[in-house]
C-alpha positions in Angstrom: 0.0 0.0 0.0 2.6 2.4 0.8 4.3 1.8 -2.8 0.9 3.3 -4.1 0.9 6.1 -2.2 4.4 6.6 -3.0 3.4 6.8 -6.9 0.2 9.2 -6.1 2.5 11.8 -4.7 5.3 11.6 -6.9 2.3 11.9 -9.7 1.1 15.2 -7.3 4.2 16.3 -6.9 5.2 16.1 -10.9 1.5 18.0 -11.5 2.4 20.4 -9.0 5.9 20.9 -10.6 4.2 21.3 -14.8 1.8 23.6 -13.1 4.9 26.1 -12.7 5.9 25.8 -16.3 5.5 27.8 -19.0 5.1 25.4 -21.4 2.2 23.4 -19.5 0.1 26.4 -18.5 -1.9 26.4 -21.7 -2.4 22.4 -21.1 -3.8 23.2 -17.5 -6.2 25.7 -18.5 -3.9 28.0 -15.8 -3.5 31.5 -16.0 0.2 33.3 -16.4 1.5 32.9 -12.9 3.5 35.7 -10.8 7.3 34.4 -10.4 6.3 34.0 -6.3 3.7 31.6 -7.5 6.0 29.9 -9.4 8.0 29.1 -7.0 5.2 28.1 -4.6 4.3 25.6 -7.3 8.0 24.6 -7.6 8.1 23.9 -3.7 4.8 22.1 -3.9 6.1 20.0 -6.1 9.6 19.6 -4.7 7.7 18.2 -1.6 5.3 16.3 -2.4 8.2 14.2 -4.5 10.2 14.1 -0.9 6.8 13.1 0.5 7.1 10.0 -1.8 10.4 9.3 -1.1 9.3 9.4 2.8 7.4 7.0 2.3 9.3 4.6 0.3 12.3 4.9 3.1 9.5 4.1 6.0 8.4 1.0 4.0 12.6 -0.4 2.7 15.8 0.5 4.3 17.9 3.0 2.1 19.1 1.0 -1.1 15.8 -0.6 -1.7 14.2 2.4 -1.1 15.7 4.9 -3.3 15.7 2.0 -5.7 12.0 1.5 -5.8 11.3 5.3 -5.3 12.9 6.2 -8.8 11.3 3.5 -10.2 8.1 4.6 -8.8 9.1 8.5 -9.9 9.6 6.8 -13.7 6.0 5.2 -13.5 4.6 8.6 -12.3 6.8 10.6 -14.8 5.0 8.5 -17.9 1.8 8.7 -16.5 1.7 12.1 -16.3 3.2 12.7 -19.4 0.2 10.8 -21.1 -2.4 12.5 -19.3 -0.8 16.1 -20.4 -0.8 14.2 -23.8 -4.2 12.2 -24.3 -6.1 14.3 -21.5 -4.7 17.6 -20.6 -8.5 19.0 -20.0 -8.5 16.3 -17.0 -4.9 16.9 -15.4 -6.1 19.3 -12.9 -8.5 16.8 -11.3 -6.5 13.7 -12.1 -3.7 15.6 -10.1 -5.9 16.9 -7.4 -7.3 13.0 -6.6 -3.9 11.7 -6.6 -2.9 13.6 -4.1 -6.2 12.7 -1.9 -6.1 9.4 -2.8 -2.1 9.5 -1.6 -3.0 10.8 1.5 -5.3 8.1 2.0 -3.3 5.0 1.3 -1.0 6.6 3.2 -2.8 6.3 6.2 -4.2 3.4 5.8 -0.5 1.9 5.2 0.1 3.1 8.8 
């Protein structure tokens, strides 16, 4: 359970990191964004990705963990690529329940 929350918040955290991009503000319907709220975005991001990696050191010890949490980042990473590829009109709430959804599985993986 905890290797799907890992992969929900690493899919958050990538959303969260696009969202404070040029190039993917057209995709996400955003509008232009101050720099401070860029780099509110680009925290966000930066730690809901930690977040993921939390939770893939509490599960394995350190090898197995970083192991599995870039494999976990690559899953995320494609995933969201597609969706900002096939779907971009559903990105915003695709990100928004992954992040729910990771904060659920997280708890109930505790």
């Amino acid at each position: 359970m905890i290797a799907i929350a890992s992969l929900l918040w690493a899919f958050a955290g990538f959303a969260a990191l696009a969202a404070a991009m040029d190039r993917h503000e057209q995709q996400l319907g955003a509008v232009a964004l101050a720099p401070a709220q860029r780099y509110g975005w680009q925290a966000g991001g930066a730690a809901l990705l930690l977040v993921s990696l939390l939770c893939c050191l509490q599960r394995w010890n350190a090898s197995v963990g970083f192991a599995s949490w870039l494999g976990l980042l690559t899953l995320a990473a494609v995933a969201w690529g597609l969706v900002l590829t096939y779907a971009p009109e559903r990105a915003r709430a695709l990100a928004l329940g992954a992040a729910v959804l990771g904060l659920i599985a997280s708890v109930l993986a505790n």
